[in-house]
C-alpha positions, 0 to 999 in steps of 0.5 A, spaced: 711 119 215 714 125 220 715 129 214 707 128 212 705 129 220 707 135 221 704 138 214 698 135 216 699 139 223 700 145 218 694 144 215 690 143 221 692 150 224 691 154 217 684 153 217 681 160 214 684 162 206 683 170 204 680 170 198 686 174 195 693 174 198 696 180 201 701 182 195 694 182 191 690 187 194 697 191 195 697 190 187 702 185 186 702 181 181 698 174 183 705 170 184 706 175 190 713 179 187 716 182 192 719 186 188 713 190 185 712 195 190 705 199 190 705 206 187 705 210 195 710 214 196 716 211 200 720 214 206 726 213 208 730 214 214 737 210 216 741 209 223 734 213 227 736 213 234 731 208 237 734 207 244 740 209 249 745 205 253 749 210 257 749 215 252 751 211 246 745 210 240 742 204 239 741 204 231 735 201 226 733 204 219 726 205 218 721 205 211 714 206 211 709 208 205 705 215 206 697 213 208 692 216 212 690 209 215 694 205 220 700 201 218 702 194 220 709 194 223 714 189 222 721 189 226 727 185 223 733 182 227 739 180 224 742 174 225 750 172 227 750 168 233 748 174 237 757 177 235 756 179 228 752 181 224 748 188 221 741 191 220 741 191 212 745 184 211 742 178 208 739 176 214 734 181 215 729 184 211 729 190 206 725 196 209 724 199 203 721 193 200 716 192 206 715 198 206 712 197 198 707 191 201 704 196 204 708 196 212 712 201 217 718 197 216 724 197 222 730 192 221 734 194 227 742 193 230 744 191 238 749 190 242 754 184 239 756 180 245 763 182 243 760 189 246 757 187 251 755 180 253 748 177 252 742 179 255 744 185 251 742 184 245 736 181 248 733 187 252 735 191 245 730 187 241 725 189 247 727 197 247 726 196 239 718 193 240 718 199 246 720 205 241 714 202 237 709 203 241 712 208 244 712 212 238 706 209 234 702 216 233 707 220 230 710 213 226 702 212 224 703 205 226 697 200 228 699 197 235 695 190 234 699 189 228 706 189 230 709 183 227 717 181 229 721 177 224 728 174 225 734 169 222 738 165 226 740 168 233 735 173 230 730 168 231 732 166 238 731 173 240 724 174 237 721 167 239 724 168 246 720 175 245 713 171 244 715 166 249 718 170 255 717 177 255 721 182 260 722 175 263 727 177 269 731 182 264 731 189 266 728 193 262 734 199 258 735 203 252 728 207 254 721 208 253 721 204 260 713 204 261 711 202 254 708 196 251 712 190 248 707 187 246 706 184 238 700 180 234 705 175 231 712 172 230 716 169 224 722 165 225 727 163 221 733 158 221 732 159 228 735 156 235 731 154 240 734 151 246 742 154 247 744 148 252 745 143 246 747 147 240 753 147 238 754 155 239 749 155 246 756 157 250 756 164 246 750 165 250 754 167 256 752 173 262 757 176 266 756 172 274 751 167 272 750 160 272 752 159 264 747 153 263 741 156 268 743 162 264 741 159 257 737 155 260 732 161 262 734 164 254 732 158 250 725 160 248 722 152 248 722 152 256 717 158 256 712 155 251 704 157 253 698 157 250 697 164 251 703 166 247 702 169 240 702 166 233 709 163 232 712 162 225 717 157 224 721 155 217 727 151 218 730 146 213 733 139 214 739 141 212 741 147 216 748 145 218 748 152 223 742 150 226 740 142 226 733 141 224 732 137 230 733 144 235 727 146 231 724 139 232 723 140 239 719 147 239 715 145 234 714 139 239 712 143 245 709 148 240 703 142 240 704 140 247 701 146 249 695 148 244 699 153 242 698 156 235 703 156 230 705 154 223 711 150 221 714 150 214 720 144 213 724 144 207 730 139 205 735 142 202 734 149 203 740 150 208 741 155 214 734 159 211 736 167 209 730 173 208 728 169 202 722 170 196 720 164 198 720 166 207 717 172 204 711 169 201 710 165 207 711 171 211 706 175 208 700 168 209 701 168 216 700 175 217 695 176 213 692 170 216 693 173 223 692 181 222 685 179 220 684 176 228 688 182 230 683 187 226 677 184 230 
């Protein structure tokens, strides 16, 4: 019954179905094949310089396809529990896949706490949505539809993104007065709230109070009705993330009004980058780029 409630909720929330999908009018075939990339030219550039942090380079790499309009931009974080982990493992996105579908694709690496500890790789992620903003003339990226994607820790930082902000973080790494805002977010195998799960306590800023710190990280204590589309998929069967942690967002997803959608699965384990993310991804930004271009 818990299972059919929270579909029925989905269902509710996803009222308005294109006529044709996002891979089609990219011409992919009708299944949505990721794999099938349009006929733009694709560039690439690896270990682009997004940010700096006393004098060392914060690195992504980027892929787009040429075009005279706009493009979508979305913004992979990788997952590893916030001390492992890369821009181009399973955990992200392939940028020049995305760049195939049509967008101004960025997978980005930050600071690992065994670096330097948490919020560092937080107000990394935040530095990557300002260099986008920043630079969206010369990356001919269309600001109203910046979209963030991350897995696991990835997906904590994205959701905290949508539901904080700056928050009391300070902002580094450059590109101070611009924007970070985004149009939605996609979250996958993600932790919520840092004080109950069982690797919470990697979360540790120097000379804070460890549970206030996760406190004020856990993306489930600032959730509004103002902040943007959130989508969360998540499995019963996530040994690294128990559903129940993914459970209690949603909760206060609901409690606030705020708009979201929640794809559950039984046995899909700790979730990656998957085709089937990849589809689901691709519903929900279609669904939300045609409420940003309006």
């Amino acid at each position: 019954m818990a299972l059919r409630s929270l579909y029925f909720v989905l269902a509710i929330l996803v009222t308005a179905t294109p006529s044709t999908s996002w891979a089609q009018r990219q011409g992919l075939g009708d299944d949505g094949d990721p794999t099938q990339a349009n006929a733009s030219k694709i560039i690439q550039k690896d270990d682009i310089v997004y940010g700096r942090v006393h004098g060392a380079g914060l690195l992504a790499d980027i892929a787009y396809p040429e075009s005279e309009a706009p493009l979508p931009a979305i913004i992979s974080v990788h997952g590893g529990r916030w001390r492992g982990g890369h821009k181009r493992d399973r955990s992200t996105i392939v940028v020049k896949q995305w760049a195939g579908l049509g967008f101004f694709a960025m997978s980005v690496d930050y600071r690992l706490v065994g670096c330097t500890p948490a919020p560092a790789c937080y107000q990394d992620v935040q530095c990557a949505i300002r260099y986008v903003h920043a630079h969206a003339k010369e990356l001919n990226v269309d600001t109203k539809r910046i979209f963030l994607v991350g897995q696991s820790a990835g997906g904590h930082m994205v959701s905290l993104a949508n539901t904080l902000g700056d928050g009391p973080y300070k902002r580094t790494g450059g590109w101070e007065d611009a924007s970070n805002s985004v149009c939605a977010v996609i979250s996958v195998a993600a932790n919520y709230e840092l004080n109950t799960l069982s690797w919470g306590n990697i979360w540790t800023p120097t000379g804070a109070n460890p549970m206030e710190a996760r406190h004020l990280a856990s993306p489930v204590n600032h959730v509004s009705k103002e902040m943007k589309p959130l989508l969360i998929l998540h499995s019963d069967n996530d040994r690294s993330v128990p559903i129940g942690n993914a459970l209690g967002m949603v909760e206060a997803l609901k409690k606030s009004s705020a708009v979201y959608t929640f794809h559950r699965y039984p046995t899909a384990g700790h979730m990656g980058i998957t085709d089937e993310v990849i589809k689901r991804s691709l519903e929900f930004i279609e669904l939300h780029s045609a409420a940003a271009s309006k």
